[in-house]
N, CA, C and O atoms as CSV, one atom per row, in Angstrom:
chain,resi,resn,atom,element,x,y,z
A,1,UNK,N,N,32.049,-61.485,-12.045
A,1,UNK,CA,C,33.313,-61.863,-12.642
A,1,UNK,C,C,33.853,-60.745,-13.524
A,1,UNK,O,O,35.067,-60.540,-13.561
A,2,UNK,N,N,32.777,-59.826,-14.421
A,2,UNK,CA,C,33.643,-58.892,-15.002
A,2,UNK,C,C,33.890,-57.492,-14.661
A,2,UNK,O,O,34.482,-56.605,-15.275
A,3,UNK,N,N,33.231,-57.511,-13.415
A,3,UNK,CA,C,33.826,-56.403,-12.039
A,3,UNK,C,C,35.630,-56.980,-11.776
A,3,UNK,O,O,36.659,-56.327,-11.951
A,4,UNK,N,N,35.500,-58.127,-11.401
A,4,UNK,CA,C,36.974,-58.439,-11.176
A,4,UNK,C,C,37.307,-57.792,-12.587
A,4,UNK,O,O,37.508,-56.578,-12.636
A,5,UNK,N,N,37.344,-58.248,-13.263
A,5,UNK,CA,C,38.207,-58.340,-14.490
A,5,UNK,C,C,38.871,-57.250,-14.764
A,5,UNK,O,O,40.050,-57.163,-15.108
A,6,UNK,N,N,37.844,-56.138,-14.558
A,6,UNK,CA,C,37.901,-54.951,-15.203
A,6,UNK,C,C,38.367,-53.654,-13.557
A,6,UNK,O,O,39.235,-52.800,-13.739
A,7,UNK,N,N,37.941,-53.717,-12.729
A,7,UNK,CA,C,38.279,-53.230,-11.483
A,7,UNK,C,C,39.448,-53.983,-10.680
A,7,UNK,O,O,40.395,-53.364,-10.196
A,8,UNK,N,N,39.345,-54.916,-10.615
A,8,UNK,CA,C,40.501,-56.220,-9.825
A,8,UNK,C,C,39.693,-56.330,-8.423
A,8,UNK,O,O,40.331,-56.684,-7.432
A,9,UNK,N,N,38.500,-56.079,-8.321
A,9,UNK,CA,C,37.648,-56.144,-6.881
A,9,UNK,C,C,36.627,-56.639,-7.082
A,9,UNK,O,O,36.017,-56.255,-8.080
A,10,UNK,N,N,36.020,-57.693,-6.219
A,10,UNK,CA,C,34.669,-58.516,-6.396
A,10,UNK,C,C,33.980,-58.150,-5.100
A,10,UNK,O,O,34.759,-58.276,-4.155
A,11,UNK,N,N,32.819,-57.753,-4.759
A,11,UNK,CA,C,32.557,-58.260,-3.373
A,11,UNK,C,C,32.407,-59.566,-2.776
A,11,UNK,O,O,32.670,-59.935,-1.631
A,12,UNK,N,N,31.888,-60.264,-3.865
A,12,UNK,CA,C,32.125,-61.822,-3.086
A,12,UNK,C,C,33.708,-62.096,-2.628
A,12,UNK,O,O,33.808,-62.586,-1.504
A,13,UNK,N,N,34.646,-61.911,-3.162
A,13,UNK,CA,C,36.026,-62.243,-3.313
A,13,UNK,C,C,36.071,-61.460,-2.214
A,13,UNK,O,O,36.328,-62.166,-1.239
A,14,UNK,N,N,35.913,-60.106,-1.871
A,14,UNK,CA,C,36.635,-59.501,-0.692
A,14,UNK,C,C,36.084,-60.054,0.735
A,14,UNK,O,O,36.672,-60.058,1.816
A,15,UNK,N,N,34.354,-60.674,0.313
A,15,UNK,CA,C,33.818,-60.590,2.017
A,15,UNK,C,C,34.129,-62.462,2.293
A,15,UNK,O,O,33.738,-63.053,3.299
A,16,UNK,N,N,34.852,-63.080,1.218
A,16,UNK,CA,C,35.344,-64.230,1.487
A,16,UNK,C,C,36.778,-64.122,2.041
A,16,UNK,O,O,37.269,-64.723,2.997
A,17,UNK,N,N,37.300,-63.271,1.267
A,17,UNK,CA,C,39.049,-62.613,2.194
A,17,UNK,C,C,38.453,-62.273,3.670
A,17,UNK,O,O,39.303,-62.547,4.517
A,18,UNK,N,N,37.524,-61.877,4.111
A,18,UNK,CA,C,37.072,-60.971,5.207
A,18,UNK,C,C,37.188,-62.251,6.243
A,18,UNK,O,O,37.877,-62.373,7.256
A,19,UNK,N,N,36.125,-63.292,5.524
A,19,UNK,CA,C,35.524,-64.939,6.578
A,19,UNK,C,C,36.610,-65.507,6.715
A,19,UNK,O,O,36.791,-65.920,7.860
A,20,UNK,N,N,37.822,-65.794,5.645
A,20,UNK,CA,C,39.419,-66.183,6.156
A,20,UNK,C,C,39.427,-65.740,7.212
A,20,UNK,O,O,38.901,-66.280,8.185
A,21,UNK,N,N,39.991,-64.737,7.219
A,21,UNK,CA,C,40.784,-63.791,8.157
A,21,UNK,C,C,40.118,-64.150,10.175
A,21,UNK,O,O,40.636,-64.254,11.287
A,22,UNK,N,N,38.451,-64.220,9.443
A,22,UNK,CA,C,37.872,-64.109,10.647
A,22,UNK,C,C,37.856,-65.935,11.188
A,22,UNK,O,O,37.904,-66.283,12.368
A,23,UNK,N,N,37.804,-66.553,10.413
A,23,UNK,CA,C,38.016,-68.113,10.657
A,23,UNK,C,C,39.308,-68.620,10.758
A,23,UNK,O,O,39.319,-69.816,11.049
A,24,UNK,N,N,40.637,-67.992,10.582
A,24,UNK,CA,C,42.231,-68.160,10.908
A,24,UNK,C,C,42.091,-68.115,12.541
A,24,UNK,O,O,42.229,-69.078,13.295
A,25,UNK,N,N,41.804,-66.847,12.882
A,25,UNK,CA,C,41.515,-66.292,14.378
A,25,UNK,C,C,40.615,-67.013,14.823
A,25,UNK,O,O,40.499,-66.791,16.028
A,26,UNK,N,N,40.010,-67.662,14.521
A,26,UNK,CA,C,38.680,-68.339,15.211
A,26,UNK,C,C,39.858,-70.206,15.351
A,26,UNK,O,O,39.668,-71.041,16.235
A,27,UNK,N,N,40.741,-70.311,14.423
A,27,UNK,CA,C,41.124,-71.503,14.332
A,27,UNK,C,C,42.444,-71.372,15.248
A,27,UNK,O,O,42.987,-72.324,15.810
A,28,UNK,N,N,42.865,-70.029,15.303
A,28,UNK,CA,C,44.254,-69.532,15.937
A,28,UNK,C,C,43.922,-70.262,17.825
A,28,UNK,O,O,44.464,-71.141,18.495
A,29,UNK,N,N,42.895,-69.411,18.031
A,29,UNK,CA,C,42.105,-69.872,19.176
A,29,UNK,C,C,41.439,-70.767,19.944
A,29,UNK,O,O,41.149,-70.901,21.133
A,30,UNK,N,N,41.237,-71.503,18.634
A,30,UNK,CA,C,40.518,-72.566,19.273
A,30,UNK,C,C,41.174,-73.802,18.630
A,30,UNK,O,O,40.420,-74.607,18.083
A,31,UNK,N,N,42.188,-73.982,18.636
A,31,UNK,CA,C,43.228,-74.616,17.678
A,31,UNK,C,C,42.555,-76.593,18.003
A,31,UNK,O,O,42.288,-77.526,17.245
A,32,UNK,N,N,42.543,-76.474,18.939
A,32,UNK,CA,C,42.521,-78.106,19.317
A,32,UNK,C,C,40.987,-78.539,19.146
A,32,UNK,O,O,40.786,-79.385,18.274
A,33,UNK,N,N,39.655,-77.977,20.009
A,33,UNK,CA,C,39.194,-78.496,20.113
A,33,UNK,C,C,37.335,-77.666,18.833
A,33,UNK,O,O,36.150,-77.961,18.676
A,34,UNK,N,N,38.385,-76.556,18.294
A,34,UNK,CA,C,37.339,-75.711,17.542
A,34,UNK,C,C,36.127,-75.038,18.292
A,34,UNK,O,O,35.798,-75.251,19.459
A,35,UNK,N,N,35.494,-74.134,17.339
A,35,UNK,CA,C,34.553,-73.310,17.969
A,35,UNK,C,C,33.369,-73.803,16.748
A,35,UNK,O,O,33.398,-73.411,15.581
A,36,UNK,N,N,32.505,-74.601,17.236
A,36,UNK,CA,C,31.194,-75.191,16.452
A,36,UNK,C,C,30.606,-73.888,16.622
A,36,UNK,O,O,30.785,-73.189,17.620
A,37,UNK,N,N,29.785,-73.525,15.466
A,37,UNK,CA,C,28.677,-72.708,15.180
A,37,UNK,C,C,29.114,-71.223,15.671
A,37,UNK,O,O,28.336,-70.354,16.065
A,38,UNK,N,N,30.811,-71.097,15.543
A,38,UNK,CA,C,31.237,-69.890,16.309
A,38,UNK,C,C,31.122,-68.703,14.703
A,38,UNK,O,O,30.906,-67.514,14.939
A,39,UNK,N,N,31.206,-68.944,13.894
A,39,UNK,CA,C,30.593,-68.002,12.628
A,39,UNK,C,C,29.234,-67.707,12.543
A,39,UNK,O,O,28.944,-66.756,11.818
A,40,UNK,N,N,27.924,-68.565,13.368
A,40,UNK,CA,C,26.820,-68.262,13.213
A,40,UNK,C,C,27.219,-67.180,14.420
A,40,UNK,O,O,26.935,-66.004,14.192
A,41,UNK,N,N,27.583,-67.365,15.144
A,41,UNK,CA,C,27.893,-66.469,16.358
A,41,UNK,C,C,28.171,-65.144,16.494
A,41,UNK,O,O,27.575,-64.276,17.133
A,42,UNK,N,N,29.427,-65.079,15.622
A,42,UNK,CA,C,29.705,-63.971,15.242
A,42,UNK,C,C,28.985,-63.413,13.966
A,42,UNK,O,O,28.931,-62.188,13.864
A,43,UNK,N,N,28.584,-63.968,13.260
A,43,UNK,CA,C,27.801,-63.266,12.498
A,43,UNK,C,C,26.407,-63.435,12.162
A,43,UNK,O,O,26.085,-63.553,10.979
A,44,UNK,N,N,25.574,-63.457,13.060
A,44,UNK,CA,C,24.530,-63.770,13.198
A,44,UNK,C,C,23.717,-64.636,12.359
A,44,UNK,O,O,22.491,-64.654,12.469
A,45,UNK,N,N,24.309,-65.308,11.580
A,45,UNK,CA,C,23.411,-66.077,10.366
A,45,UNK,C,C,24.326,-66.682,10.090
A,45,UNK,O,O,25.477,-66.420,10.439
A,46,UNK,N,N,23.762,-68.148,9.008
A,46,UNK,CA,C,24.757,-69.217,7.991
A,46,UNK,C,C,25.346,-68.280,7.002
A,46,UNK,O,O,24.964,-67.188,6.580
A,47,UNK,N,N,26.265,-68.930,6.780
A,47,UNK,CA,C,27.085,-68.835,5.348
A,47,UNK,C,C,28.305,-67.745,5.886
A,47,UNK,O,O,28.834,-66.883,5.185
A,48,UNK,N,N,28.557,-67.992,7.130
A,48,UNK,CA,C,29.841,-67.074,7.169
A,48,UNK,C,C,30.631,-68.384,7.845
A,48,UNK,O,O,30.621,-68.587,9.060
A,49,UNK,N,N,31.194,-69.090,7.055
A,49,UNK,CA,C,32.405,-69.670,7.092
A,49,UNK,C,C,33.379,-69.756,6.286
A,49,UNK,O,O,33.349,-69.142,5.220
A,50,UNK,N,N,34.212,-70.376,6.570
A,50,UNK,CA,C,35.428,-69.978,5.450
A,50,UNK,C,C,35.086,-70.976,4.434
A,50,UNK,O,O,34.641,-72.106,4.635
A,51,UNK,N,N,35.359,-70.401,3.294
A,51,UNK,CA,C,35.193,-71.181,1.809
A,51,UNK,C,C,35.803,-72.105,1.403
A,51,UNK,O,O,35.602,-72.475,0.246
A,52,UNK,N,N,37.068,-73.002,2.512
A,52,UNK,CA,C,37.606,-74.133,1.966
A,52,UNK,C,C,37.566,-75.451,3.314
A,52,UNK,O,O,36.576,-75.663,4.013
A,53,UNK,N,N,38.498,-75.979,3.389
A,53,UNK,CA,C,38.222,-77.018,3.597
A,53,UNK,C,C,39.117,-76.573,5.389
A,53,UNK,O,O,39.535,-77.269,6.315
A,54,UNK,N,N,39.088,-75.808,5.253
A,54,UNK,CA,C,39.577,-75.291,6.932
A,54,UNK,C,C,38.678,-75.144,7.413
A,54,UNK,O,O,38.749,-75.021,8.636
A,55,UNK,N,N,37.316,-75.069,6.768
A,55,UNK,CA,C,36.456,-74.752,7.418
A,55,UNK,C,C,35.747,-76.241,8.559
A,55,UNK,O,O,35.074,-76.241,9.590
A,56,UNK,N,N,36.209,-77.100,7.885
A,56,UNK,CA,C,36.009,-78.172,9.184
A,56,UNK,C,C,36.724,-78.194,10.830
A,56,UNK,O,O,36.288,-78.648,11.888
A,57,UNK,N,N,38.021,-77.478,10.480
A,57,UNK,CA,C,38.927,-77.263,11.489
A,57,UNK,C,C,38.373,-76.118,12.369
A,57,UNK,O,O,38.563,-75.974,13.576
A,58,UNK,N,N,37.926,-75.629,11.852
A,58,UNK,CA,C,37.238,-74.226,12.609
A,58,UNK,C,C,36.071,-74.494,13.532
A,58,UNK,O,O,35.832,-73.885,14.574
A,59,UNK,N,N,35.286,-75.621,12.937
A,59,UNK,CA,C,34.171,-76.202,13.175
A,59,UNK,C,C,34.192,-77.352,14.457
A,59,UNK,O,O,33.384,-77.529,15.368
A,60,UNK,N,N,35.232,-77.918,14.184
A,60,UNK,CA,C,35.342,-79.265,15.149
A,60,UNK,C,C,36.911,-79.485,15.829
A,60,UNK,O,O,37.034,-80.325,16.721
A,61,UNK,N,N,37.757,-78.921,15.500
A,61,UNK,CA,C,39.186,-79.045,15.897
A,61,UNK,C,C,40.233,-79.451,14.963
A,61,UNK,O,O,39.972,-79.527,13.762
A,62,UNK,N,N,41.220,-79.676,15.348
A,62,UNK,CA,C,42.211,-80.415,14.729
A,62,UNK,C,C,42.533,-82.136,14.503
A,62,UNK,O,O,43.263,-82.674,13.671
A,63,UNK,N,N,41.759,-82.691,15.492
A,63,UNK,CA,C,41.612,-84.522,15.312
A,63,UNK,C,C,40.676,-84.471,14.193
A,63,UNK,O,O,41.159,-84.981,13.182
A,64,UNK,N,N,39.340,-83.963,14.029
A,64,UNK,CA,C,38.225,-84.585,12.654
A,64,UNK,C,C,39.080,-84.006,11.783
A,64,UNK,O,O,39.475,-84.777,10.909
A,65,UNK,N,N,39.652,-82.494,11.712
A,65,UNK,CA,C,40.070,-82.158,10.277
A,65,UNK,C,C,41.691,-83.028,9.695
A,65,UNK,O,O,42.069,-82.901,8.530
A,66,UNK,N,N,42.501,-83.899,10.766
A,66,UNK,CA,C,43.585,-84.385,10.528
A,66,UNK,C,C,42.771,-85.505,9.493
A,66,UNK,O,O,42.903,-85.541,8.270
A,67,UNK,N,N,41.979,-86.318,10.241
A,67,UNK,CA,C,41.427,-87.142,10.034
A,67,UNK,C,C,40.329,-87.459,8.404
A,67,UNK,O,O,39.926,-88.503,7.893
A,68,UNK,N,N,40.180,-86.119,8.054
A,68,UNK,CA,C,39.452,-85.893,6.708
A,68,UNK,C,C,40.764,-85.332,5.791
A,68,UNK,O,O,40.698,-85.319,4.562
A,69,UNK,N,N,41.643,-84.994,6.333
A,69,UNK,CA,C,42.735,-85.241,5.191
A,69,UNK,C,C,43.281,-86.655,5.065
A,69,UNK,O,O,43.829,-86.920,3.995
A,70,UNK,N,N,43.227,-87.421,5.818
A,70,UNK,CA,C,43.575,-89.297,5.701
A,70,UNK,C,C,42.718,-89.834,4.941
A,70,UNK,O,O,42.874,-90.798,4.191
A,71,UNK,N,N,41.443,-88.974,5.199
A,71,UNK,CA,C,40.490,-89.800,4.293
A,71,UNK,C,C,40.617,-89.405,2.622
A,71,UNK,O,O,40.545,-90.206,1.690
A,72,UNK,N,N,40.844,-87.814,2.534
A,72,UNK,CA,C,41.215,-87.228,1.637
A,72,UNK,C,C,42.221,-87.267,0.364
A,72,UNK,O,O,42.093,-86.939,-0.816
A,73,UNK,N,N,43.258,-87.802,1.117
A,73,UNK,CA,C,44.384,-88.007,1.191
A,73,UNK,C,C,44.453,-89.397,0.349
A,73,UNK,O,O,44.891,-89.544,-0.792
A,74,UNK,N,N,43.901,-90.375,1.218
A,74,UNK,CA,C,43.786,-91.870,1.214
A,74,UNK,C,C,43.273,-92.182,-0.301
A,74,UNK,O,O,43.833,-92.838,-1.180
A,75,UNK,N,N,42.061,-91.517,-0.317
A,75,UNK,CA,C,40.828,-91.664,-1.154
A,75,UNK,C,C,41.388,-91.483,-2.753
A,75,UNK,O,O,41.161,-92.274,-3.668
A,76,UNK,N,N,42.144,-90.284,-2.833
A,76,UNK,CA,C,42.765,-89.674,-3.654
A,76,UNK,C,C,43.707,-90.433,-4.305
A,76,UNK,O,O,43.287,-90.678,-5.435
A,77,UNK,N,N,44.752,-90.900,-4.117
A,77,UNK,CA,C,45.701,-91.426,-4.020
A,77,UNK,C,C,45.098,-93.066,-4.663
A,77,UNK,O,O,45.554,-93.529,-5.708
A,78,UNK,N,N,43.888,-93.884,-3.727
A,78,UNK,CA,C,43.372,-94.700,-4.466
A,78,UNK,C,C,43.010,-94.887,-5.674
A,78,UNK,O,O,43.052,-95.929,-6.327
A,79,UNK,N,N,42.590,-93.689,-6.022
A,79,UNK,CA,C,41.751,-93.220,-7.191
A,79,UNK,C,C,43.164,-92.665,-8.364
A,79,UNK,O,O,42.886,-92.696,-9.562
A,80,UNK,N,N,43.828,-92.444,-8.177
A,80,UNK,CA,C,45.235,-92.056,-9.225
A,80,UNK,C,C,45.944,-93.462,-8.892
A,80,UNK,O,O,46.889,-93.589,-9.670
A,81,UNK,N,N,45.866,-94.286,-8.245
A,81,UNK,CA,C,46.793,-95.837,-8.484
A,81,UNK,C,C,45.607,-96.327,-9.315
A,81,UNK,O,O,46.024,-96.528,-10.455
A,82,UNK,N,N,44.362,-96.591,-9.225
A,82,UNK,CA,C,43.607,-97.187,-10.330
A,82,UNK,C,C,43.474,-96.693,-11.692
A,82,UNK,O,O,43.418,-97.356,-12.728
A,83,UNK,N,N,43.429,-95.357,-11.529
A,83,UNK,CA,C,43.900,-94.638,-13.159
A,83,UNK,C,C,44.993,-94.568,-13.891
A,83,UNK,O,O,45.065,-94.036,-14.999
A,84,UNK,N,N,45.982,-95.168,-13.224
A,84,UNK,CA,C,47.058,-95.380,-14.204
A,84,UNK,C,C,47.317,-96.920,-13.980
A,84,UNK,O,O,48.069,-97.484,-14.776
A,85,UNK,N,N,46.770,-97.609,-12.992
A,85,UNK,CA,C,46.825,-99.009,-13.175
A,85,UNK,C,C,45.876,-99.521,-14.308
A,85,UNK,O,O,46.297,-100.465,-14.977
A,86,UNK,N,N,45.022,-99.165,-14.511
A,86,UNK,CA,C,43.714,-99.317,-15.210
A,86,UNK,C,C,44.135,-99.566,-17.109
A,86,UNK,O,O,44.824,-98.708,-17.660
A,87,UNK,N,N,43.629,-100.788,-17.903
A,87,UNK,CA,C,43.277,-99.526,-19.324
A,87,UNK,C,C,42.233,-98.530,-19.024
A,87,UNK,O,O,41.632,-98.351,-17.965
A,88,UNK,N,N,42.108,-97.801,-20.357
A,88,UNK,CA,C,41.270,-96.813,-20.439
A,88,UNK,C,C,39.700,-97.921,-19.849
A,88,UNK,O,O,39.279,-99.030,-20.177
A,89,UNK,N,N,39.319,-97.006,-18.997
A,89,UNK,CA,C,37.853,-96.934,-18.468
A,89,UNK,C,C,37.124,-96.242,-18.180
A,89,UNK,O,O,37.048,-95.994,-16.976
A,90,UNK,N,N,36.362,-95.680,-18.954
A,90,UNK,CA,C,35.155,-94.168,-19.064
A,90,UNK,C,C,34.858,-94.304,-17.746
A,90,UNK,O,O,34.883,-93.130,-17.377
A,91,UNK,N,N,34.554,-95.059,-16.647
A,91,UNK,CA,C,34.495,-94.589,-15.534
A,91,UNK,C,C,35.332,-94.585,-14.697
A,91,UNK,O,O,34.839,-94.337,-13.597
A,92,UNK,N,N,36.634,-94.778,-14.670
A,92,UNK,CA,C,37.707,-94.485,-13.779
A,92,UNK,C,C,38.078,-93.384,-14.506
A,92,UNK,O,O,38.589,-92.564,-13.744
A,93,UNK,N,N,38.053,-93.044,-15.507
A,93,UNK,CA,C,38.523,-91.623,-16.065
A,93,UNK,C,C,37.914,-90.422,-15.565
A,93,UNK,O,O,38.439,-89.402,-15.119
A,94,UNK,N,N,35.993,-90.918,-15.817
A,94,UNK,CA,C,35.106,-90.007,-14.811
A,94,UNK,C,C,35.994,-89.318,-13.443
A,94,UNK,O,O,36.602,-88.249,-13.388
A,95,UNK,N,N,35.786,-90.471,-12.307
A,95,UNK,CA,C,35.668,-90.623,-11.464
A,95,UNK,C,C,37.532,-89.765,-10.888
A,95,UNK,O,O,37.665,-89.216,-9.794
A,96,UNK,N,N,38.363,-89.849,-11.639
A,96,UNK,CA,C,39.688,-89.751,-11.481
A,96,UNK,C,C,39.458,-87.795,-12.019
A,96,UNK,O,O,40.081,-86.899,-11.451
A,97,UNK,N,N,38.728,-87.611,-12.863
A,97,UNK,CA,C,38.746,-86.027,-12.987
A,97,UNK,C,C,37.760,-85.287,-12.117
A,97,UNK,O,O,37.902,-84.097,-11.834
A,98,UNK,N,N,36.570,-86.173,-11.627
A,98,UNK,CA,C,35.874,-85.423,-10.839
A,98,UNK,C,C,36.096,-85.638,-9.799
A,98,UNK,O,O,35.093,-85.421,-9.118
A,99,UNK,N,N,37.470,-86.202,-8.841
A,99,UNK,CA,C,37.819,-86.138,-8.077
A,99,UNK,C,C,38.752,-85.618,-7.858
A,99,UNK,O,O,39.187,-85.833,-6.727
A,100,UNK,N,N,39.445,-84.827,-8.611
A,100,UNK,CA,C,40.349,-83.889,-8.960
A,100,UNK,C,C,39.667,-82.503,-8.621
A,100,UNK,O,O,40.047,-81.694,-7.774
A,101,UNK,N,N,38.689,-82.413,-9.377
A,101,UNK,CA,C,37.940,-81.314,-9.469
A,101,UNK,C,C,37.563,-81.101,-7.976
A,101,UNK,O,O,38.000,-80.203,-7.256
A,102,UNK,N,N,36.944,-81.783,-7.731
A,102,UNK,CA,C,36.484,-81.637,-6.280
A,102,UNK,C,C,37.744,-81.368,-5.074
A,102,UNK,O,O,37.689,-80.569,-4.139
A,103,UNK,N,N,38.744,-82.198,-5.385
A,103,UNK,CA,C,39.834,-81.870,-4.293
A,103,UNK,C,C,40.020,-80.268,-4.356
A,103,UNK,O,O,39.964,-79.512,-3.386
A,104,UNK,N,N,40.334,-79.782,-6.179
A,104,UNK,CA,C,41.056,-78.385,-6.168
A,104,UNK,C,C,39.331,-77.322,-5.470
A,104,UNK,O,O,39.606,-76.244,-4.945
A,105,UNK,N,N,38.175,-77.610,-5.513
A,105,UNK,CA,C,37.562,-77.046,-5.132
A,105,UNK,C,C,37.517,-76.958,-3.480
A,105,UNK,O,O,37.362,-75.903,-2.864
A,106,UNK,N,N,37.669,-78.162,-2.925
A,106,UNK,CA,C,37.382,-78.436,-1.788
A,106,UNK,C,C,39.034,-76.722,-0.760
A,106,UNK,O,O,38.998,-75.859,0.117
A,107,UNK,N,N,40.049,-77.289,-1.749
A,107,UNK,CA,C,41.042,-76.458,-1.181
A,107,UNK,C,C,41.209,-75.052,-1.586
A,107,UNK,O,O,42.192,-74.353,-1.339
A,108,UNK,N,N,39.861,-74.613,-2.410
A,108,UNK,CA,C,39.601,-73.355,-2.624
A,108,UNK,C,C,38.777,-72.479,-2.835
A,108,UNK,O,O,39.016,-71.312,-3.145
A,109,UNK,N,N,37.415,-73.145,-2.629
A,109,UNK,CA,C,36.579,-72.619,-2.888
A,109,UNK,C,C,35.378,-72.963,-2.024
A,109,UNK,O,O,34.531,-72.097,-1.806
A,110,UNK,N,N,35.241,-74.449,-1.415
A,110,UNK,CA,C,33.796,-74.986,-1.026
A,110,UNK,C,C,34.536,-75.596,0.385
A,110,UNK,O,O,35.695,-75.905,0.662
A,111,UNK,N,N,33.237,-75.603,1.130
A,111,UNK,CA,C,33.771,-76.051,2.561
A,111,UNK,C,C,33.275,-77.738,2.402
A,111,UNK,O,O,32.789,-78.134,1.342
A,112,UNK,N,N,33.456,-78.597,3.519
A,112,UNK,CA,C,33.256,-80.095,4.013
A,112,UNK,C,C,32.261,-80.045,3.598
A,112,UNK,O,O,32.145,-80.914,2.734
A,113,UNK,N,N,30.840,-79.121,3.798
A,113,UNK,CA,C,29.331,-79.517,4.168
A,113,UNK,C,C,29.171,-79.922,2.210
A,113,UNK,O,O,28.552,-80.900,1.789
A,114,UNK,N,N,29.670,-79.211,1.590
A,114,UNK,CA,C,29.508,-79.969,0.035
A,114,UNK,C,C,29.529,-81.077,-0.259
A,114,UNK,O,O,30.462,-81.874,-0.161
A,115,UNK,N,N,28.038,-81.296,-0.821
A,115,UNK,CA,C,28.116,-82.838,-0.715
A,115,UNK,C,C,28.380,-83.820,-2.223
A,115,UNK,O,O,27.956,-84.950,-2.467
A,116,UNK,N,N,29.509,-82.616,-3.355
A,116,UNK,CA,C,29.962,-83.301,-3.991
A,116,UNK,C,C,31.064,-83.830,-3.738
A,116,UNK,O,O,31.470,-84.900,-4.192
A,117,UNK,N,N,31.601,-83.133,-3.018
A,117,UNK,CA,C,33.006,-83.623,-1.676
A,117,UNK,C,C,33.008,-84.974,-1.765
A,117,UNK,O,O,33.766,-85.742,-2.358
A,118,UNK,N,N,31.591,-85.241,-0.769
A,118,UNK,CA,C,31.347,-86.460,-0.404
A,118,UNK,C,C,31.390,-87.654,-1.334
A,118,UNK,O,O,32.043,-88.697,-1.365
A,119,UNK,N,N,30.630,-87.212,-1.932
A,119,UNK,CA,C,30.485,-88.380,-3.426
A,119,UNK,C,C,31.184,-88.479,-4.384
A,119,UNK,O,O,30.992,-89.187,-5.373
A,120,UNK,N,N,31.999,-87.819,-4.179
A,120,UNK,CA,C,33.839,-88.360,-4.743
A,120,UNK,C,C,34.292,-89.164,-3.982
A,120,UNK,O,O,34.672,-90.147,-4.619
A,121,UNK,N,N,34.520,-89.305,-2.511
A,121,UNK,CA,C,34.909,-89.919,-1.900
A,121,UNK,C,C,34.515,-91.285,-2.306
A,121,UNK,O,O,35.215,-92.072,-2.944
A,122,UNK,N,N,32.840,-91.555,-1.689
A,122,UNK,CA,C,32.535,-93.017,-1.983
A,122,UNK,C,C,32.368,-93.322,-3.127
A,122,UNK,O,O,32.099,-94.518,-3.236
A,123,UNK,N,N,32.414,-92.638,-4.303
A,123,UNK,CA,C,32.465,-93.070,-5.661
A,123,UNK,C,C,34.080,-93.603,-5.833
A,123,UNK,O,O,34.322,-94.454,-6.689
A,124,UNK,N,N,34.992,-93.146,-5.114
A,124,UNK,CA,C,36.072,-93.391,-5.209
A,124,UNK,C,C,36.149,-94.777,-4.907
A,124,UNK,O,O,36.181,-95.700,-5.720
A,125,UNK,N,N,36.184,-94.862,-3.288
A,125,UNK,CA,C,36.056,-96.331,-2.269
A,125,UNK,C,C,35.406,-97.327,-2.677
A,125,UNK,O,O,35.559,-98.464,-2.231
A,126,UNK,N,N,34.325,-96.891,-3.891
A,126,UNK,CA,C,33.507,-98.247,-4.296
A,126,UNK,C,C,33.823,-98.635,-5.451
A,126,UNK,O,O,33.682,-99.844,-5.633
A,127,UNK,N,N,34.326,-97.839,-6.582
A,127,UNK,CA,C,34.518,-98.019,-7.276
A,127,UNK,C,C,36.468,-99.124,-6.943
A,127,UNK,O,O,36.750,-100.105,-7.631
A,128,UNK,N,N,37.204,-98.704,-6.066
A,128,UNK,CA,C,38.384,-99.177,-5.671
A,128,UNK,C,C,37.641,-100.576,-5.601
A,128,UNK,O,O,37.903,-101.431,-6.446
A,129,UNK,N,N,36.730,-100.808,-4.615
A,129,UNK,CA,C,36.346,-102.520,-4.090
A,129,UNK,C,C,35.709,-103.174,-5.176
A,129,UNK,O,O,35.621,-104.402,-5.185
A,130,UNK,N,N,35.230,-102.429,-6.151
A,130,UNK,CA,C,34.403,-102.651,-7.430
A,130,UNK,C,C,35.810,-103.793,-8.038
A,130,UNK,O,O,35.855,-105.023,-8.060
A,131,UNK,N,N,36.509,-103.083,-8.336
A,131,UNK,CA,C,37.405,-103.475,-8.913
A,131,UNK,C,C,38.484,-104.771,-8.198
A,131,UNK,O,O,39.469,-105.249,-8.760
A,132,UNK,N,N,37.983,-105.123,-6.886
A,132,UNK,CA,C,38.554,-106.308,-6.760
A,132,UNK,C,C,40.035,-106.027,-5.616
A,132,UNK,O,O,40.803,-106.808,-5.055
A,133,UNK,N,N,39.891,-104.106,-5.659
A,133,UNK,CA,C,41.029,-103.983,-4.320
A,133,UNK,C,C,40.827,-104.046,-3.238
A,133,UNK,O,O,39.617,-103.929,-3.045
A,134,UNK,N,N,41.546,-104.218,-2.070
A,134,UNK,CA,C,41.068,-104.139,-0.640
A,134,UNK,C,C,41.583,-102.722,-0.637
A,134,UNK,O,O,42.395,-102.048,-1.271
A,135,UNK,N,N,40.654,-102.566,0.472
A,135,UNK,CA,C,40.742,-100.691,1.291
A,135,UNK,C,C,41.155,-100.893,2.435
A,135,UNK,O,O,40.307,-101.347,3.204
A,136,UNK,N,N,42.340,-100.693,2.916
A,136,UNK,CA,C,42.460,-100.609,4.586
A,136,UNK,C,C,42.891,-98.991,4.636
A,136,UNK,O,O,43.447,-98.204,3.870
A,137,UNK,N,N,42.350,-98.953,5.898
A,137,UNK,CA,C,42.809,-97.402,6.559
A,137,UNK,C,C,43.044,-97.504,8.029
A,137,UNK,O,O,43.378,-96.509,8.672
């Protein structure tokens, strides 16, 4: 971090600009139905995928990744109608910032396979039915 600071260049930051670039083209291409395990492919080992949440699209196509923004989307949206429907509740307050957190990470930093991703989600969904709402999707 104080390489950036002081240079304006990270190597993590550049060889993550690099896995974009190479996972756009990988998504350019394989737009519909994705290229599974096509980053182990090209780069012979894990951890070369892209760092956000495209990285599912790259992985499986365009139907699962439409489909994890509905859920995304959905989940989210549940979770900000109960926080301002709500009084104050230390755990909808929790649950309403660390699902925040997780969205802005998910769209900039961490791919699907994060499994705090996940547990925002159903902390979200249960905490919604907790409370006496129905969930349709």
């Amino acid at each position: 971090m104080l390489k950036y600071i002081f240079t304006g260049e990270d190597n993590s930051m550049s060889d993550r600009a690099i896995l974009f670039q190479k996972g756009l083209l990988a998504i350019k291409e394989y737009w519909f139905i994705g290229d599974f395990m096509g980053d182990v492919r090209d780069n012979g080992h894990t951890g070369g995928y892209i760092h956000n949440g495209l990285s599912l699209w790259r992985q499986y196509g365009i139907i699962p990744f439409i489909l994890l923004l509905l859920l995304l989307l959905g989940s989210y949206l549940k979770i900000l109608i109960l926080f301002f429907k709500t009084k104050r509740d230390s755990f909808v307050d929790f649950t309403f910032v660390f699902a925040t957190f997780i969205l802005l990470e998910l769209l900039t930093a961490r791919s699907f396979i994060f499994t705090s991703f996940w547990m925002a989600i159903f902390c979200i969904l249960s905490l919604y039915k907790k409370n006496g709402y129905r969930i349709n999707y």
